[in-house]
Structures are given as structure tokens and as C-alpha cells.
C-alpha positions in Angstrom: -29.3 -44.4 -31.6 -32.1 -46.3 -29.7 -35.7 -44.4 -30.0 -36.6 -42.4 -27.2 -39.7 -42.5 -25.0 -42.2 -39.5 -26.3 -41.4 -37.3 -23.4 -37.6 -37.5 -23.4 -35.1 -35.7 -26.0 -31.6 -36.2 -26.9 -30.9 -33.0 -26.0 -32.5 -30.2 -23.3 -31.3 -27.2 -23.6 -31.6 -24.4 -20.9 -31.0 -21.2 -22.1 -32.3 -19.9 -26.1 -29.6 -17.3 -26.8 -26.9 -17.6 -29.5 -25.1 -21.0 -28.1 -28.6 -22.4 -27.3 -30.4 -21.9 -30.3 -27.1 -23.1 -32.5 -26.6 -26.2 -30.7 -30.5 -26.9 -31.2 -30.5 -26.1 -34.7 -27.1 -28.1 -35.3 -28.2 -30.7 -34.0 -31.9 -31.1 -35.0 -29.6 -31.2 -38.4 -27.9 -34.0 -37.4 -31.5 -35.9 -36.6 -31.6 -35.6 -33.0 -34.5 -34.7 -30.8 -34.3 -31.3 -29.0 -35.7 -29.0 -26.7 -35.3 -25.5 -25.8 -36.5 -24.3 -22.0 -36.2 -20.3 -22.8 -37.8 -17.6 -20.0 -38.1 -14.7 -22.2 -37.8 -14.3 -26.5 -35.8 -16.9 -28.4 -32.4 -15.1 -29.6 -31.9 -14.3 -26.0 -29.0 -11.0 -25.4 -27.8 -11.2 -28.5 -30.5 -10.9 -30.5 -32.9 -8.8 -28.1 -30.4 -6.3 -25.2 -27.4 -7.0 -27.1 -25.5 -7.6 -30.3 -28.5 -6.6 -32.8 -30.5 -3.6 -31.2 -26.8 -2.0 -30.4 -25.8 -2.2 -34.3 -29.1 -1.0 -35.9 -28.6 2.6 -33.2 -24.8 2.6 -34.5 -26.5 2.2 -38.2 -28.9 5.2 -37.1 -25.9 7.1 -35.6 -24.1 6.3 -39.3 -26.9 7.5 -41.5 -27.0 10.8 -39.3 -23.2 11.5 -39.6 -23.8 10.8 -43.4 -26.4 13.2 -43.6 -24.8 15.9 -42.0 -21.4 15.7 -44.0 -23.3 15.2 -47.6 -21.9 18.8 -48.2 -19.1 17.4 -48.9 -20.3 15.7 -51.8 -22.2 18.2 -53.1 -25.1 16.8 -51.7 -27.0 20.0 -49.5 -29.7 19.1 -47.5 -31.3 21.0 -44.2 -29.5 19.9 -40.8 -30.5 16.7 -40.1 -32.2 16.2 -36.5 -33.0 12.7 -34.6 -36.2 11.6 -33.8 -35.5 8.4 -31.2 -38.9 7.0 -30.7 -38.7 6.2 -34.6 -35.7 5.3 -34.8 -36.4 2.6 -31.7 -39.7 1.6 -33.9 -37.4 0.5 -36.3 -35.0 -1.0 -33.9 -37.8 -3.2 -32.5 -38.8 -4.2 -36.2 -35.6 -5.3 -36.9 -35.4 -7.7 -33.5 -38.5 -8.7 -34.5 -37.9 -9.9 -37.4 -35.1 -11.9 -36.6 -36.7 -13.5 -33.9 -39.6 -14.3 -35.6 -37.5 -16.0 -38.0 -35.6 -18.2 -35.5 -38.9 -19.1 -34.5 -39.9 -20.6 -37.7 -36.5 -22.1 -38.2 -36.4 -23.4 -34.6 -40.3 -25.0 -35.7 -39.0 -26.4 -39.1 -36.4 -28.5 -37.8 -39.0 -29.7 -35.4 -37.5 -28.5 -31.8 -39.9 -28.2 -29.3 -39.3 -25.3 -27.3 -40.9 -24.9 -24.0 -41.5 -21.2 -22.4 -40.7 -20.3 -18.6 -37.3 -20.4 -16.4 -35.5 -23.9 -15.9 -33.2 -25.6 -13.3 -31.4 -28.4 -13.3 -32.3 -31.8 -11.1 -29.8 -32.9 -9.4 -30.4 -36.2 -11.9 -28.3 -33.7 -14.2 -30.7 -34.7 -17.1 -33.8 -33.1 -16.0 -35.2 -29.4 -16.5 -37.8 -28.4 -14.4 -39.9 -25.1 -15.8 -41.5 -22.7 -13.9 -45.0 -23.8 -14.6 -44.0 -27.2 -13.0 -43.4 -29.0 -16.8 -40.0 -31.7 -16.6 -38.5 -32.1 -18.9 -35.6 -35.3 -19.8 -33.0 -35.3 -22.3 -29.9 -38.3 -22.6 -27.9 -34.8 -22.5 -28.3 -31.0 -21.1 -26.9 -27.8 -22.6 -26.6 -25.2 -20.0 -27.2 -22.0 -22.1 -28.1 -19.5 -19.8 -25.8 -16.5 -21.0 -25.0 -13.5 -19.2 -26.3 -9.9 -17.4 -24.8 -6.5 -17.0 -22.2 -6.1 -14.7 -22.8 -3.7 -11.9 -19.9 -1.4 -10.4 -19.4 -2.2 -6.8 -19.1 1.5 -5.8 -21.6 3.6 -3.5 -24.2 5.6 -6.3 -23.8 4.0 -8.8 -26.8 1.4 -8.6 -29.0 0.7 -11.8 -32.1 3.0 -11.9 -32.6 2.8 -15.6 -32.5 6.6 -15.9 -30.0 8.6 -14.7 -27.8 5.3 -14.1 -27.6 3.1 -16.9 -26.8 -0.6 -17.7 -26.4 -1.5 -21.5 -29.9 -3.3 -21.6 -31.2 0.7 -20.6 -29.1 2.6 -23.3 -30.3 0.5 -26.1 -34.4 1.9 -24.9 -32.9 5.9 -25.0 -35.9 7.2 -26.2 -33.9 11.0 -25.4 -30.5 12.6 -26.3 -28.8 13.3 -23.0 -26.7 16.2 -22.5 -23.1 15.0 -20.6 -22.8 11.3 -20.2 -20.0 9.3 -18.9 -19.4 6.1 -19.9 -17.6 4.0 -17.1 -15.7 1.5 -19.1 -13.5 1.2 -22.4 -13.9 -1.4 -23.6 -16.1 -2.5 -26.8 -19.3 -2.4 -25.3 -18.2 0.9 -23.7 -16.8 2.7 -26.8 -20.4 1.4 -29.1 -22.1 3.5 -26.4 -19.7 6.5 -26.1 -19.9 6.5 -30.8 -23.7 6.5 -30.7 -23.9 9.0 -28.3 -21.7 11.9 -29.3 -23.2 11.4 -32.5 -26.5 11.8 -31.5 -25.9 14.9 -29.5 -24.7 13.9 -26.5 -20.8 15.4 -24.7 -19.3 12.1 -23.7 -16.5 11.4 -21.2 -15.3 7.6 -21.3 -13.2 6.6 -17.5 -11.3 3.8 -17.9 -9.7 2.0 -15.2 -6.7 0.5 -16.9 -3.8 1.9 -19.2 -5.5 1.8 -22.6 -9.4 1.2 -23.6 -10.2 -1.7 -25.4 -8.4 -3.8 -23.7 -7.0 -6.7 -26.4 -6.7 -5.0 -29.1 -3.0 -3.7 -30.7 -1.5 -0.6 -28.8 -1.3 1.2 -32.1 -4.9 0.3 -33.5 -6.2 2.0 -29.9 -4.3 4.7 -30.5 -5.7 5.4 -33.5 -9.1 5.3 -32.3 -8.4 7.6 -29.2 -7.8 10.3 -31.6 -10.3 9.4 -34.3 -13.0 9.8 -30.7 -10.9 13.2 -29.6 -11.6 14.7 -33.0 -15.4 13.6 -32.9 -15.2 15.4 -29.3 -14.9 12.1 -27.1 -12.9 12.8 -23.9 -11.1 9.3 -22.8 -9.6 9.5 -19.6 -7.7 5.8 -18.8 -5.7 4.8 -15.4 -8.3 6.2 -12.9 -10.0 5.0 -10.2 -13.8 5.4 -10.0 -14.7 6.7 -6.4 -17.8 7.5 -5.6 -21.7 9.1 -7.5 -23.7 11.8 -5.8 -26.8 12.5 -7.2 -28.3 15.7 -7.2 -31.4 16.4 -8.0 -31.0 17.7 -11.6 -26.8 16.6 -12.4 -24.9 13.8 -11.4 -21.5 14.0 -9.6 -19.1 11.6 -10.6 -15.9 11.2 -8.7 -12.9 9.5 -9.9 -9.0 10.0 -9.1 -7.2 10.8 -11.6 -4.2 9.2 -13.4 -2.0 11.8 -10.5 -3.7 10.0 -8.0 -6.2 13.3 -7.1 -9.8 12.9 -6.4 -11.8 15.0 -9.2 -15.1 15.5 -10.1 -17.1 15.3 -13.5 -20.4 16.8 -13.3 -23.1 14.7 -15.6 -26.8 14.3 -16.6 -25.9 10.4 -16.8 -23.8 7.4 -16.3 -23.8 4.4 -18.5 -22.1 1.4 -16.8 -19.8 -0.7 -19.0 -17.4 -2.9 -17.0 -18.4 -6.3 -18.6 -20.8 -8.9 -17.9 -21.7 -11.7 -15.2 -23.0 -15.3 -16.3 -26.4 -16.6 -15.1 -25.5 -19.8 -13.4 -26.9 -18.7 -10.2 -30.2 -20.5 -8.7 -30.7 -23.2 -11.7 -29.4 -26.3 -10.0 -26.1 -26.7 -10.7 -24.5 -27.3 -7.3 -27.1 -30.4 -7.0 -26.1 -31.7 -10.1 -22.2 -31.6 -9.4 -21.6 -29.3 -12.2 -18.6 -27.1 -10.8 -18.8 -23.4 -11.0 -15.3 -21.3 -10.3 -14.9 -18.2 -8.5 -16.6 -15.9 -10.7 -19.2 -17.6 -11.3 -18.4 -19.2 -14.9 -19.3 -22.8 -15.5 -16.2 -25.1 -15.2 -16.0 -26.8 -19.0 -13.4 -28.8 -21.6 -12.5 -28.5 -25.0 -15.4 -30.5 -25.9 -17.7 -27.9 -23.1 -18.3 -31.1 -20.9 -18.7 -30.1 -17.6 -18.0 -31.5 -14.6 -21.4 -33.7 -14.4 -22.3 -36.4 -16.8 -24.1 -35.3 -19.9 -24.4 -31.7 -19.1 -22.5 -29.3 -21.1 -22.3 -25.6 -21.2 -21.7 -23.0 -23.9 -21.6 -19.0 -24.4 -21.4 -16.3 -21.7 -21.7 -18.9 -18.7 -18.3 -20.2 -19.4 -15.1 -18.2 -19.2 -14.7 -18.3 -23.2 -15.1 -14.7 -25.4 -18.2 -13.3 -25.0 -19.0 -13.2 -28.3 -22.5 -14.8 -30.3 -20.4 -16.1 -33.0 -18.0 -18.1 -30.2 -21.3 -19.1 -28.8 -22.5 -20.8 -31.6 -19.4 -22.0 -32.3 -19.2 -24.1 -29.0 -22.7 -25.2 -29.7 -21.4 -27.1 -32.5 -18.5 -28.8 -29.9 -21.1 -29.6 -28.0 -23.3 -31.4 -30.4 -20.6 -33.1 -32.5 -18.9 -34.5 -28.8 -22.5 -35.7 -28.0 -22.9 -37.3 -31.5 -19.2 -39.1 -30.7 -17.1 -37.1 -33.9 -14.6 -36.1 -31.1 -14.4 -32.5 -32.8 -11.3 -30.1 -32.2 -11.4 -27.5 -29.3 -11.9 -24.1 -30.4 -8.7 -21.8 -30.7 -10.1 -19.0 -28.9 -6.7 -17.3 -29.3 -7.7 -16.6 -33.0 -11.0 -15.4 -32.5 -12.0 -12.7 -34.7 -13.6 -9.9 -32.9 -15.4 -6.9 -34.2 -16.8 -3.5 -32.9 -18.8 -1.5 -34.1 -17.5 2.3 -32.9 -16.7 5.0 -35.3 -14.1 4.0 -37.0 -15.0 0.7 -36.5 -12.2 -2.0 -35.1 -11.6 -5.6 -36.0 -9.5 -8.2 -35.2 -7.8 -11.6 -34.7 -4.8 -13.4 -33.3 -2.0 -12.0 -31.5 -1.1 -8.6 -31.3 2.5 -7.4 -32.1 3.4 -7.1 -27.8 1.9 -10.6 -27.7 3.6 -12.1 -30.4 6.9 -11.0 -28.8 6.1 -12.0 -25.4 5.6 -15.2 -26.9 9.0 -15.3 -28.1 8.7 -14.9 -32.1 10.9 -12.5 -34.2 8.5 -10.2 -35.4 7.5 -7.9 -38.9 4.7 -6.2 -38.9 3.1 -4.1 -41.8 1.1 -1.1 -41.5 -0.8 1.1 -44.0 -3.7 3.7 -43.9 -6.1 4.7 -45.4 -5.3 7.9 -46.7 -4.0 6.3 -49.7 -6.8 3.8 -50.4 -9.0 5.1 -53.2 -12.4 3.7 -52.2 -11.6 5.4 -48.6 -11.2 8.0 -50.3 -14.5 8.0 -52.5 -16.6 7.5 -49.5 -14.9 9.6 -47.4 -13.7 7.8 -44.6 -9.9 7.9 -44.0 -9.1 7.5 -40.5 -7.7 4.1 -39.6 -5.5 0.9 -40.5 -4.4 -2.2 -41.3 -1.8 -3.8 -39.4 -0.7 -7.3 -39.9 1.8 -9.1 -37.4 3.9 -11.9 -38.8 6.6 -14.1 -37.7 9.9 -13.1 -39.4 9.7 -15.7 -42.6 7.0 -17.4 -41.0 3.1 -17.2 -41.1 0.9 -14.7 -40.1 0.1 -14.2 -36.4 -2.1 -11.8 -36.1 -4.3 -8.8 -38.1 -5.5 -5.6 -36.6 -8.2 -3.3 -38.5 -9.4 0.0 -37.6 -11.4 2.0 -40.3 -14.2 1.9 -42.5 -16.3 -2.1 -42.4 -13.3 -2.9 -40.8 -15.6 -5.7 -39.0 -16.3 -6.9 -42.8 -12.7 -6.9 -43.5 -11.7 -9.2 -40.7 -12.8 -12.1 -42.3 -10.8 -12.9 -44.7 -7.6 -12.2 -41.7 -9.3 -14.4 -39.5 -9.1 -17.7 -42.7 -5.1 -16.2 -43.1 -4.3 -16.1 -39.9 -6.1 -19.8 -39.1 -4.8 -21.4 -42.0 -1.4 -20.1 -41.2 -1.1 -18.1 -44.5 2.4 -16.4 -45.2 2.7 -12.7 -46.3 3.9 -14.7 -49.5 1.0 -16.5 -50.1 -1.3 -13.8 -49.3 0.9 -11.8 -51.7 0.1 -14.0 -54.3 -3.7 -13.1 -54.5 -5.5 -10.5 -56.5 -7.9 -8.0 -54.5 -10.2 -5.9 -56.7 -9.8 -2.4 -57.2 -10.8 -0.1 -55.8 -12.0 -1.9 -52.8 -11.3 -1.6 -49.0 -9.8 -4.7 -49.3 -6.5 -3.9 -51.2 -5.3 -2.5 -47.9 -5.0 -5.9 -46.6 -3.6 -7.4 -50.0 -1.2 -4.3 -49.9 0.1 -4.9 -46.0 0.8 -8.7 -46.9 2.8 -8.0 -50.2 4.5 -5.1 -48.4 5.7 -8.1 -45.6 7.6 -9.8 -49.1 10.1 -7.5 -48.8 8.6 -5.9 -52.1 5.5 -3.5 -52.3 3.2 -1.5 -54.9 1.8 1.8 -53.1 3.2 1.7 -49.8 
């Protein structure tokens, strides 16, 4: 690779989130030159409004459930109560941390990053930052992630209090009283566990047949009553219409799944209905790097875009919004650049993970998809009521559920329950590698582990089973 000029890099990247920061590091691995144009703290949603500050309050929200059934263990200690300011001290620490860490990495492997908000020249190779720095790379990485959706309903605009965007729940510094949480899916039902355990009487609205959308009809179901019996009211099929806002309650108006208006009466709203990419006002349109209809950067299997040299990865393309995808396609990105011609990620086998109460992972195709796709289907279910270590700490509620094609591989695995998003690794190699229940069935899993559940549902799929 011919030496570059000192002001000029193989790579630019716009944007230091997940996919940003993994394409840098990749390929400052692979000895190129790279730099990072990033507005606010390196680690960008993820890392800072997103995937880490919302797990360490779910952690807080664990230790307090804990607490409060150690009776049950013989452990008797005075009612526990929540004191948010500390427990967002050590939120912060944790971000912190992290980021400081990336930082030192990011320095080690000798990327020079470069602070302020970039656009794109319509050269395509060219980021111009906001304190009037250019700067050229043989390639650009459009990184820019993603924001909070807003509902497009009258009332129901951000004010950080009383209506509240994701990036506002994760700064609670008080336990509301009612809150309804517009929105099922994961995002939405994180918010709607951490509050009703904190305190808080929860309503989740959900606009289409079944919240979280994606994953297996009978794994939802599960969790719909796991959240009822924790006191979570889910409402799905309605119809948001309208917020008045009074001056000390909220009104939220909705129609119902009979088609009638109703009211729900609330101290606050958290708004959940997904998020929009960021590919507004940095350049693109000058650069012929094509945008579709909602906004998501047009890309390839290899996240090319549309313009020379410029790629794009994460939340501004129309791939799972997920950090792990991100980095992910930061790799594609890199190892297309370097000439490897890499594989396109199968984002039909993504494993995905959430973080409620009982938590929920999962991969591949659920049992409805795998028979709209035409394969003869077994699946396996067990629970885990009969699991000992379930049983030793106490948690119960949940399954594993693994769809297979009749004497074929395995399609697709569906947790809910205790680390289920721990569990789901091990799925996500079977159902990749195109493991059979027969091979799976073949492996020892320690006892007494969590794990055995999965081992269990495989060998059940043999036609032959030990405990269930």
C-alpha cells in the first residue's frame, strides 16, 4: 500500500459509536492509518444513552429485587429502599470507565481522533469538522448511528420530564408514580422491568398484536405473564390518540383493542417506538451517497454505498440495531477495503438479547417463520421449573425453545429466563454452524448449570430424552 501524505489516512471515519470505533480499531490492526471525527464521547449511544447505562439500572433493579426476596433464603434484612442519585453515580462510573478505556485503546493503536461534528465533501473522501479542520482518507466510514424516535401524535413532544425519550429515562434521578411506556418492544419492556421494580405502576401500549415484536409467539407469552405477575399491565393492538397534560397528571388517550377511545391517567410517558439514523445535514446528497425513504443509508453486503470509497455501518443503515451487528459490519467494511472480499453478514441469525425480567434471548427463525418458509418443523420446549440451578437461585419463570427442521439442523433457539442473554451464545454457534439436535445431543453440559436446559431441549429433539 503506497505511503500516505501526513495529513491523509486510509480511513476517516465519521461517527465514534460501536461500528466506528470497531472498524478503527480493526483496522489500525491490520496496519492502516485511521481517524475518528466524533462530536461528543467516544463509545457514542451505546456506550453513553444506550446499551451500557440501561444494563447497570437493570443490574440496580436486580440487586433490589434480590434484596427484597432474601427471606426466602433465610437471609432477613430491613426493606430495602432506592436511592437514584447513587445509584446514577455509579452508572456514570461505569460509562466512564469504559470510555476511558476505549480512549487508551483507540491511542494505543495509534488512531487519531479529532473532536467536533463532520460532513462529508461532495469529493466523498473529505470530513470537514466543525472547527473548520479537513480531514482526507483513501476511504470514509459513515458512522453516525441513530436518535430516539419521536411519536407523531399531538402531546406527546420530548420535554425530558413528564415526556420521556430513552436518553431521559436512563438520568431518572426519581421513582415516578404511574408511567406508561408507549412501545413493546425491547427498549420498551427494559424500561417498563426497571421501573415496576423500582416503585413505579407501569402500563406498556403497544400498537401491534404482541410486544417484542421478533421474538417466538410462545417466549412473549411467557414474558406477558412473568410482567402481569410483577404488576406490569400490557395492553397490545391499540392506537395511541392523543396527551393532555394537566398541570399535575398526564392524560393519555389510546383506543382500545374494541376500537373505543379510553383514557389512562399518568405522572409520565416514556416514548419507545424505535430509533431514526443521523444521516441528515452531513453531506451525503453532495457526495452521491443514496439515502432511502426513511432515512437509512443505502449499502451492500460488503456496506459499500452508493459513492466510491464511502461505506456505512450500525444504526444509519437498515441492518439490526444492535452494537454487536455494528461492530460486526465494521469488520466488512475494513476487510472489503483491505481487498479479502469477506462474507456478508447473515443478519437472519443474529443473536439478540434483552435485558427485562426474565430476560429474553435469541437467534434464527422462530417456529411461524420457519414454517412460512416452508420447512417441516420439531420444536422442543422445556422450563425451568425442573432445572436445579433455577431452582437454587430462585428463578423459575421461563424457557428454552429450540426450532428445528424435521431430521435436519437447527433453525432457530428462543430463551426466556434467568442469563438467558448468556445462554444464547452457544445457540447462536448451533444454529450458525447448522448443528443437528444429534450433534448437539452428543455434548456434555455441566451440572447443575442453566445450561443443561439447552443440552436437554436438543437431546429431547433425538427422539430420546433424560428429564423431560
Amino acid at each position: 500500500m503506497p505511503e500516505l501524505p501526513p495529513e491523509e489516512f486510509d480511513v476517516v471515519v465519521l461517527g465514534g459509536g460501536p461500528g466506528g470505533y470497531a472498524a478503527a480499531l480493526y483496522g489500525a490492526s491490520a496496519g492502516m492509518r485511521i481517524a475518528i471525527v466524533e462530536e461528543d464521547r467516544m463509545g457514542g449511544t451505546c456506550l453513553n444513552r444506550g446499551c451500557i447505562p440501561a444494563k447497570e439500572l437493570l443490574q440496580t433493579a436486580e440487586v433490589l429485587r434480590t434484596v427484597k426476596g432474601a427471606a426466602e433464603f433465610g437471609v432477613h434484612a430491613s426493606p430495602p429502599t432506592i436511592e437514584l442519585s447513587e445509584t446514577q453515580v455509579r452508572k456514570q462510573a461505569v460509562v466512564d470507565r469504559l470510555v476511558g478505556g476505549l480512549e487508551t485503546l483507540l491511542k494505543g493503536r495509534k488512531v487519531t481522533t479529532f473532536p467536533g461534528t463532520g460532513t462529508l465533501a461532495a469529493d466523498g473522501r473529505t470530513i470537514r469538522v466543525s472547527d473548520g479542520t479537513e480531514v482526507r482518507g483513501r476511504n470514509v466510514i459513515i458512522a453516525t448511528g441513530s436518535a430516539p424516535r419521536g411519536l407523531a401524535v399531538p402531546g406527546f413532544e420530548f420535554d425530558g420530564t413528564r415526556v420521556l425519550s430513552s436518553d431521559h429515562v436512563l438520568q431518572v434521578g426519581r421513582v415516578p408514580g404511574r408511567v406508561a411506556v408507549v412501545g413493546g418492544g425491547a427498549i420498551g419492556c427494559e424500561f417498563a422491568s426497571f421501573l415496576v421494580d423500582i416503585g413505579a405502576e407501569v402500563t406498556i401500549l403497544e400498537a401491534l398484536p404482541q410486544v417484542l415484536t421478533g421474538v417466538d409467539q410462545q417466549v412473549a407469552q411467557t414474558v406477558v405473564r412473568a410482567f402481569t405477575k410483577r404488576g406490569i399491565k400490557v395492553q397490545t393492538g391499540v392506537r395511541i390518540t392523543g396527551l393532555d397534560r394537566g398541570p399535575t397528571e398526564l392524560s393519555l388517550r389510546y383506543d382500545g383493542k374494541n376500537g373505543q377511545e379510553e383514557a389512562l391517567a399518568v405522572d409520565g410517558v416514556v416514548v419507545s417506538v424505535g430509533r431514526s439514523p443521523r444521516s441528515d445535514g452531513i453531506g451525503l446528497d453532495s457526495a452521491g451517497v443514496k439515502v432511502d425513504e426513511r432515512g437509512f443509508v443505502a449499502v451492500d453486503g460488503n456496506m459499500r454505498t452508493s459513492a466510491e470509497g464511502v461505506y456505512a455501518v450500525g444504526d444509519v443503515v437498515a441492518t439490526p440495531q444492535l452494537a454487536h451487528v455494528a461492530f460486526s459490519e465494521g469488520i466488512v467494511a475494513i476487510k472489503t477495503m483491505l481487498g479479502e472480499d469477506p462474507a456478508p453478514l447473515d443478519y437472519g441469525k443474529v443473536p439478540w438479547g434483552i435485558y427485562c425480567h426474565p430476560e429474553v434471548a435469541f437467534c434464527g427463525l422462530t417456529e411461524a417463520q420457519a414454517i412460512q418458509h416452508g420447512y417441516e418443523v420439531e420444536t422442543s420446549v422445556h422450563r425451568w421449573g425442573g432445572n436445579g440451578r433455577a431452582l437454587i437461585i430462585g428463578e423459575t419463570d421461563g424457557m428454552v425453545k429450540i426450532v428445528s427442521e424435521r431430521g435436519g439442523p437447527i433453525l432457530g433457539v428462543h430463551i426466556a429466563g434467568p442469563w438467558a442473554t448468556e445462554l444464547i451464545a452457544e445457540a447462536y454457534l448451533s444454529v450458525n454452524w447448522e448443528a443437528t439436535p444429534a450433534d448437539l445431543g452428543l455434548l456434555i453440559h455441566a451440572h447443575p448449570t442453566l445450561s443443561e436446559l439447552f443440552g436437554e431441549s436438543a437431546l429431547a429433539l433425538t427422539g430420546r430424552s433424560l428429564h423431560g
